[in-house]
C-alpha positions as CSV (number, residue, x, y, z in Angstrom):
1,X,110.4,90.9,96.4
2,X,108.8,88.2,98.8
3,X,111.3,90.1,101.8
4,X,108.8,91.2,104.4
5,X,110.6,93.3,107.3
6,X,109.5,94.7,110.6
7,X,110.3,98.5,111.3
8,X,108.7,101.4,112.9
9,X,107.0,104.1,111.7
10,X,109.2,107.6,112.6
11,X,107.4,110.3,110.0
12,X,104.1,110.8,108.6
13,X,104.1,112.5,105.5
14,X,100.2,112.0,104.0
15,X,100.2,108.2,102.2
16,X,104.5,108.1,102.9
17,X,105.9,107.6,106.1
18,X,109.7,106.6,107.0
19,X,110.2,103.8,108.8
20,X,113.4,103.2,110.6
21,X,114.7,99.1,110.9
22,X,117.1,99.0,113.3
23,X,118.6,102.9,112.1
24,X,118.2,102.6,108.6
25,X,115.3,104.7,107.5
26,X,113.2,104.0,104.1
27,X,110.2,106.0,102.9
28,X,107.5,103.1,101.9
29,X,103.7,103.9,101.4
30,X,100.8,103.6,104.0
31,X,97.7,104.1,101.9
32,X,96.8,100.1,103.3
33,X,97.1,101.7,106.3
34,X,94.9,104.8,107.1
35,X,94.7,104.6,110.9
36,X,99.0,103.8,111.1
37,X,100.7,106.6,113.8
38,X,103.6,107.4,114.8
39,X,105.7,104.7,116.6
40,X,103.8,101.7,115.4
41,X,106.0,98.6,113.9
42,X,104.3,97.6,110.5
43,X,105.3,95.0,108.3
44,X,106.7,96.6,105.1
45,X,106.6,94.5,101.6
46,X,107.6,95.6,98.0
47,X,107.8,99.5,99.2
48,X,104.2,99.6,101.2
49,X,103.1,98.9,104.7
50,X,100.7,96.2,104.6
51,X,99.9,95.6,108.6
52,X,100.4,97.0,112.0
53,X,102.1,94.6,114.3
54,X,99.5,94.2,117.0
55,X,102.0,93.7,120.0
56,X,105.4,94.1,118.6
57,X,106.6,93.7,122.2
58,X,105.5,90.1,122.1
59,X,107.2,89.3,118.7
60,X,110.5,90.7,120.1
61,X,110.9,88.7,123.0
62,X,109.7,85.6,121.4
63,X,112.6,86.2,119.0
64,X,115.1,85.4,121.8
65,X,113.1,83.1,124.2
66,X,112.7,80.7,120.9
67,X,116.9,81.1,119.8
68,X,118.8,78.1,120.9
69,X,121.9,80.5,121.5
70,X,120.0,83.1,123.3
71,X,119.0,80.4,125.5
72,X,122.5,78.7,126.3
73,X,123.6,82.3,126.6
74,X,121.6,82.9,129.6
75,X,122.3,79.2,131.3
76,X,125.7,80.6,130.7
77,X,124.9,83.9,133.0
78,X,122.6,82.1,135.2
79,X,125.3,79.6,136.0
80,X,128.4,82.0,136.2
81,X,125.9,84.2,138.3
82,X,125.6,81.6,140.9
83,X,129.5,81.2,140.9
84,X,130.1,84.6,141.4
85,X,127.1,84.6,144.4
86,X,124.7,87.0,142.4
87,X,127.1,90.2,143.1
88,X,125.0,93.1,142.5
89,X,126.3,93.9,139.1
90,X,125.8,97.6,136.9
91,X,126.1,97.7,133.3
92,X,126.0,101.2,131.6
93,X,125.8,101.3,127.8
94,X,126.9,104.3,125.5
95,X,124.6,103.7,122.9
96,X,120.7,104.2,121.9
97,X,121.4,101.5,119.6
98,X,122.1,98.8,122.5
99,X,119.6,100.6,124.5
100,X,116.9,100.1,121.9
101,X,117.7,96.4,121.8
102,X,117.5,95.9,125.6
103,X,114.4,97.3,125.9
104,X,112.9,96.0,123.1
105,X,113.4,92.6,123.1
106,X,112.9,92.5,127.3
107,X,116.6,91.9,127.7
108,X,116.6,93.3,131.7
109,X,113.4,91.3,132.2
110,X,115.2,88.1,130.9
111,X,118.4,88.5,132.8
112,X,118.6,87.7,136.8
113,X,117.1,90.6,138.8
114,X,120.8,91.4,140.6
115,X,122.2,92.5,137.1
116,X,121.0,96.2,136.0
117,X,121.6,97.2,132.5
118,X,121.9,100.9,132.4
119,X,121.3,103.6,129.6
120,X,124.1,106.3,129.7
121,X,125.2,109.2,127.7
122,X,125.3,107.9,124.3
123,X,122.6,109.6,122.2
124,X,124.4,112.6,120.5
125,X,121.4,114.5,120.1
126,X,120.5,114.2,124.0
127,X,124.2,115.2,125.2
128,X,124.2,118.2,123.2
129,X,123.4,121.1,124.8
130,X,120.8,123.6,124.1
131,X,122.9,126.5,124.2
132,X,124.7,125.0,120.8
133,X,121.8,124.6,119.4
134,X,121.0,128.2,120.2
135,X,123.3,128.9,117.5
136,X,121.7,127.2,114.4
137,X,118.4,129.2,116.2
138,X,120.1,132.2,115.8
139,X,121.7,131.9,112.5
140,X,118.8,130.3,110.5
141,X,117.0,133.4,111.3
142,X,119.5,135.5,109.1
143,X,118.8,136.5,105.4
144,X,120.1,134.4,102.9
145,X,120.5,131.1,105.1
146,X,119.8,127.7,104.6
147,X,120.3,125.8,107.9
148,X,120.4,122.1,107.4
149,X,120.6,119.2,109.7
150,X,119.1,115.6,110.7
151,X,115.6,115.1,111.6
152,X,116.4,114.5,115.0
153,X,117.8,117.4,116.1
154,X,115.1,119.5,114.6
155,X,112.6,118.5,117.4
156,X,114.9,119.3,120.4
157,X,113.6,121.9,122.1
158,X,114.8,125.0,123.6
159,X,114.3,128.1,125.4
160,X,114.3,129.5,122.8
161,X,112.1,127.8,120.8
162,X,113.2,124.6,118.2
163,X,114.1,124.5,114.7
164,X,111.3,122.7,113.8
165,X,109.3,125.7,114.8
166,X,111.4,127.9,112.4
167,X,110.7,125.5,109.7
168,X,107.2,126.2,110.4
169,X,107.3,129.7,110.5
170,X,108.8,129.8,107.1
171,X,112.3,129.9,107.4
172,X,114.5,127.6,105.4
173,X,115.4,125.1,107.8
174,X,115.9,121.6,106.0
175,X,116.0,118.1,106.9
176,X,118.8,115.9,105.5
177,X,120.0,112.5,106.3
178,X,123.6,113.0,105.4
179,X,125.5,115.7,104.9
180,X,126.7,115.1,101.4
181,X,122.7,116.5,100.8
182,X,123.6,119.5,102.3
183,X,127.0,120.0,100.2
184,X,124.8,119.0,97.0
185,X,121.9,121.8,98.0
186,X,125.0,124.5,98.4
187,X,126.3,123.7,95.0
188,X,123.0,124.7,93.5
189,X,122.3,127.2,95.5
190,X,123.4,131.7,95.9
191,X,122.3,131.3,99.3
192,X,124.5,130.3,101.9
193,X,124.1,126.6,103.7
194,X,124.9,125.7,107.1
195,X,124.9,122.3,108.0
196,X,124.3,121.6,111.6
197,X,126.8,118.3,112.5
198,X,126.1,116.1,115.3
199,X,127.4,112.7,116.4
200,X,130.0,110.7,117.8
201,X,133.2,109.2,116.0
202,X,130.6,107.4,113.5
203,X,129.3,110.4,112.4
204,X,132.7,112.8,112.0
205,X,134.5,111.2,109.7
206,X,131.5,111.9,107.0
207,X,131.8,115.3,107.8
208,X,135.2,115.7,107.4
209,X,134.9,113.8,104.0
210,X,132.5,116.6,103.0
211,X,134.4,119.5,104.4
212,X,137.5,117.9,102.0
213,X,135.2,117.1,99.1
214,X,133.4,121.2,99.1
215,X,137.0,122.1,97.9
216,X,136.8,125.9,96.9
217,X,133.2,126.2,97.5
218,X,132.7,129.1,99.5
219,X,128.6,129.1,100.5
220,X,129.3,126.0,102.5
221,X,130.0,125.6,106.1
222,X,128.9,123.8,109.5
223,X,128.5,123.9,113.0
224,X,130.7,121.6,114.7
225,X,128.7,119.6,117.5
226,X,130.6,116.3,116.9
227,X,131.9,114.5,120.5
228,X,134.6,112.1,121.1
229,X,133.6,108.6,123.4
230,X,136.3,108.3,125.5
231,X,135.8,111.4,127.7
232,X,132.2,110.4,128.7
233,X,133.1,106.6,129.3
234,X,136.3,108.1,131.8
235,X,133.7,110.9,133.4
236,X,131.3,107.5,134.2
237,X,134.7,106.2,135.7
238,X,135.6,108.9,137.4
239,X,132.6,109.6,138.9
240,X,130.0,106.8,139.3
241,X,130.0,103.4,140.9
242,X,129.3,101.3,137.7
243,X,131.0,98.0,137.4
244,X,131.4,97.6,133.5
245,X,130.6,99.6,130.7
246,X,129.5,98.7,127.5
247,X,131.0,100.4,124.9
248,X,129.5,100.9,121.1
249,X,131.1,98.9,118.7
250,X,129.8,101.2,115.9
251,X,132.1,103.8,117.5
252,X,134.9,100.7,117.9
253,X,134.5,100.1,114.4
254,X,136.0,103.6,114.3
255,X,138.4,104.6,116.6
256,X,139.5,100.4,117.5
257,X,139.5,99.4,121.0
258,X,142.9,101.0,121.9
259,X,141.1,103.9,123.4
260,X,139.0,101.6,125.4
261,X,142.0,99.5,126.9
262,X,143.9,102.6,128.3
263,X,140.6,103.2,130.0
264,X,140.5,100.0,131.3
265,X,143.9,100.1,132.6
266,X,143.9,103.5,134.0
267,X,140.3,102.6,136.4
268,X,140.5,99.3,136.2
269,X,136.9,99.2,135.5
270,X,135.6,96.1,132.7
271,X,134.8,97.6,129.1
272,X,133.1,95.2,126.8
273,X,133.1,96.5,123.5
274,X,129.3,94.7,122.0
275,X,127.6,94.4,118.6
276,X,123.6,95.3,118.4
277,X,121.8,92.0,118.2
278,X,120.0,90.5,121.6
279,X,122.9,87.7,121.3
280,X,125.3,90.2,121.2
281,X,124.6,92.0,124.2
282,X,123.8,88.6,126.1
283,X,127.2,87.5,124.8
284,X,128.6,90.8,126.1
285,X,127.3,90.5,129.3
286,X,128.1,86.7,129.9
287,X,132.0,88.2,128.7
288,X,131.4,91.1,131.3
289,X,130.8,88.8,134.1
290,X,133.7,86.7,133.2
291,X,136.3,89.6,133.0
292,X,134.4,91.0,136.4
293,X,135.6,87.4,138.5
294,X,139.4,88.7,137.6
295,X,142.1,90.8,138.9
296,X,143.8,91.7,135.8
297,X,140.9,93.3,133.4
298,X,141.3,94.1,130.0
299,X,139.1,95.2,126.9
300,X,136.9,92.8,125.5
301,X,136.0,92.8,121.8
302,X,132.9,91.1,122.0
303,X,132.3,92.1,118.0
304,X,135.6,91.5,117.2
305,X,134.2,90.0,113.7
306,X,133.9,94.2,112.9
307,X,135.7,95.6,115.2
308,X,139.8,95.7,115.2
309,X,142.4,97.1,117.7
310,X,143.4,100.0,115.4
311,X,139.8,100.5,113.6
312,X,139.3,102.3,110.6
313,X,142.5,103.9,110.1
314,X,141.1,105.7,106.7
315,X,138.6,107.2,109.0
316,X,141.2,108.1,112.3
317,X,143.2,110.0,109.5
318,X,140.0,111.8,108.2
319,X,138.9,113.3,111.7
320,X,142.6,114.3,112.6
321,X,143.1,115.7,109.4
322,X,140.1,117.7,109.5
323,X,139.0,118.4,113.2
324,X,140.8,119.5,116.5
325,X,139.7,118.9,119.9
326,X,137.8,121.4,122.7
327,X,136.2,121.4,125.8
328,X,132.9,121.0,125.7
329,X,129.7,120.9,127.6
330,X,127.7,117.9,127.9
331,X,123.9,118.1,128.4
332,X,123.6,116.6,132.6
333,X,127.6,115.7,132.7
334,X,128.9,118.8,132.1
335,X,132.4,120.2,130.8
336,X,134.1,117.0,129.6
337,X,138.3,118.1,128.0
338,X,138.9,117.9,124.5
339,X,135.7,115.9,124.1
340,X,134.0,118.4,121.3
341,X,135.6,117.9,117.8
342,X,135.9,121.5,116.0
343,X,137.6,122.2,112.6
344,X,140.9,123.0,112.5
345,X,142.8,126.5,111.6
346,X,143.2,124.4,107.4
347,X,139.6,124.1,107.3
348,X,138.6,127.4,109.7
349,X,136.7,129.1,106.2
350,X,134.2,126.0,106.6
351,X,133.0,126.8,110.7
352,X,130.0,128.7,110.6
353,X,131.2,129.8,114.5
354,X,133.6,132.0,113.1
355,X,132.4,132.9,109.8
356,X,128.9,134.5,111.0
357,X,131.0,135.8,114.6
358,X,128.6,133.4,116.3
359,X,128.7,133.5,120.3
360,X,127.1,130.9,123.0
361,X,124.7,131.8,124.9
362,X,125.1,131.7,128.5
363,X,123.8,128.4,130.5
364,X,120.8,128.4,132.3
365,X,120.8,127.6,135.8
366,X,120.0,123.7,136.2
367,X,117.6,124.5,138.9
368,X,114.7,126.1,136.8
369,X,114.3,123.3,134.8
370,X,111.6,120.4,135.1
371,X,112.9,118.2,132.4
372,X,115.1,115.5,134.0
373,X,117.1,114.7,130.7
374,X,120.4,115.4,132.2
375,X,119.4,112.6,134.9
376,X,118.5,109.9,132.5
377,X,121.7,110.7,130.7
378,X,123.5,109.6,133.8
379,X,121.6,106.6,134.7
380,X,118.0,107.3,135.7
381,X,115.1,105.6,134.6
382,X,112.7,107.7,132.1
383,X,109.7,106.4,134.1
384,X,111.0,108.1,137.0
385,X,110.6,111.5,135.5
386,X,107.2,113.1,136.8
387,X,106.9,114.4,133.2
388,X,107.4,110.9,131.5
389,X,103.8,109.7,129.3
390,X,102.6,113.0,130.9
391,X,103.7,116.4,129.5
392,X,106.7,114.9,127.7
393,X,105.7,112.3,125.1
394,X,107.1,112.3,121.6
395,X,104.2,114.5,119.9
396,X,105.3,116.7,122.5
397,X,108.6,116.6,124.0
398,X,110.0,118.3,126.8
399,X,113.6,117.2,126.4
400,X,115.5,115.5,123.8
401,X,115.8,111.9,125.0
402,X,111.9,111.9,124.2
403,X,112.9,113.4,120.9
404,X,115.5,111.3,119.4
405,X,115.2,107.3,118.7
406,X,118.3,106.7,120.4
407,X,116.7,108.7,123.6
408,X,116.1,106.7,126.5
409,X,112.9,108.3,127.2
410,X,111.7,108.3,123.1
411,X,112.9,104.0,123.6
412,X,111.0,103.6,127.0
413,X,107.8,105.2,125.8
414,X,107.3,103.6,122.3
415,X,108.1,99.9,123.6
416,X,105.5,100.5,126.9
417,X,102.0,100.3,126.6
418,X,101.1,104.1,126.3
């Protein structure tokens, strides 16, 4: 009960709010706090928010400048620096998660000015793309529907409008935080419930449990908008200048770092697979330096005390089971190969796609667009968007790397001083 935490507040629901720490979101009270808003880090105790952290920017980088290990960490990349004669050195990560970190404990301001740290595509919400989200738009406005999905992805918005809107206009659009809520809501329901699934190989093998789990229940099915890693990590490969990746070791924990290694040894570019604390990354990054100095480069399993070569096998076996693999448009990359997991022909009564006859939409030319999410997906810095703090700010996105907490722009803004 004494357990005081930091987290930040996400939701506002009158005296409630949910606060996320680190990803994991609890509903505590704020009736000690009248004035909190959104994006403030409170201390939460027993269930209620007692204070708002004054600068929680502050607290987070006194948290590593005061660690012993943080600090022999970065000797250690200071001195290896100087051996390698300060290169200029990109990093890309594939994770909001790392992102999050770097930014909010001043990771790039701690680390020598010739190493950049770089966000890439790894928020599922931001890399899908608006024209499969056109078709939860479509079908929540159908008689009979209830379109579920995470809170997320509710806020992203459209052409067409968002499903947050629909939600406000009455129709029965639903926030869930996993989909065994949704499974539970059809079971108790006539009407029928559409789950709208996003995420990367953390994510899939929870809906594929569920899809196995719904058994003959026949008011139950989902949109597919799962992705695969791998495709997105080669297309940086393939088509950028970066020098090592950082690759998620929640998705490791997954899929093993097998799929990583064959990367590796078909570009020849680093891949460090990283845990989520600021030691973790520095240790990463130290690692990535190291394997950078050597001819023969391999995959480095920075958070090997999670992460194993082969991974979850229960898991693998889950997503192959259930899902096959499509081409798919990624939001700013584009059409990345059997990157898009899809149910298979077994499981075909449980896609919504063909149940309902649902078609895409057709993509809008890139060109009309001000919102420079497809950009920061690939590297650019949210504050370099002339729409950043301005006309895009969480209350009121223009894109969904403002929406999402795992968005770039959404990270950027809530750890600067707007």
């Amino acid at each position: 009960m004494c357990v005081a935490a930091f987290g930040k507040i996400v939701e506002l629901k009158g005296n409630n709010a949910t606060v996320s720490f680190r990803g994991a979101l609890k509903e505590v009270s704020v009736t000690l706090l009248p004035k909190v808003r959104i994006g403030d880090t409170v201390v939460v105790h027993a269930g209620f928010a007692t204070e708002i952290v004054k600068d929680p920017l502050k607290v987070y980088r006194d948290v590593v400048a005061t660690d012993a290990y943080a600090r022999q960490l970065l000797d250690a990349i200071e001195k290896e620096n100087k051996r390698l004669h300060e290169p200029d050195l990109k990093i890309m990560n594939f994770c909001g998660t790392h992102e999050n970190t770097i930014v909010q404990y001043s990771l790039r301001d701690l680390l020598p000015s010739n190493i950049q740290l770089i966000s890439g595509p790894g928020c599922p919400v931001c890399v899908t793309p608006e024209e499969e989200i056109a078709l939860g738009l479509k079908l929540a406005k159908k008689e009979n529907i209830i379109l579920t999905t995470f809170g997320d992805l509710l806020r992203v918005p459209t052409r067409w409008g968002s499903l947050e809107q629909l939600r406000l206009e009455g129709i029965d659009v639903r926030m869930v935080y996993d989909i065994s809520q949704a499974l539970e809501i059809a079971r108790n329901s006539k009407s029928e419930v559409v789950h709208f699934a996003v995420g990367f190989e953390t994510t899939a093998p929870g809906t594929a449990a569920a899809i196995h789990e719904a058994g003959d229940i026949n008011n139950f099915s989902i949109i597919s908008s799962h992705r695969i890693t791998p495709p997105a990590i080669e297309y940086v490969m393939m088509n950028t200048k970066m020098d090592v990746l950082l690759c998620p070791g929640h998705v490791a924990m997954v899929i093993g770092t097998r799929p990583f290694a064959a990367l590796v040894k078909e570009f020849g570019v680093p891949c460090v697979v990283s845990g989520f604390e600021p030691t973790d990354i520095l240790q990463a990054v130290y690692q990535a330096m190291r394997q950078f100095s050597v001819s023969n480069r391999s995959v480095i399993n920075q958070y090997d005390n999670v992460v194993s070569e082969n991974g979850n096998v229960v898991a693998k076996n889950l997503i192959n089971e259930t899902f096959t693999l499509k081409d798919a448009d990624w939001r700013g990359v584009g059409v990345l190969p059997k990157s898009r997991l899809v149910l298979n022909r077994e499981y075909k009564r449980f896609d919504a796609e063909a149940k309902f006859g649902l078609k895409m939409p057709e993509k809008e030319n890139a060109g009309m667009r001000t919102c420079k999410c497809g950009e920061v997906l690939k590297g650019m810095k949210p504050q370099l968007c002339p729409n950043f703090g301005k006309t895009c700010t969480p209350e009121n996105p223009a894109g969904p790397c403002m929406v999402t907490a795992e968005g770039a722009c959404s990270i950027a803004y809530m750890n600067s001083n707007f």
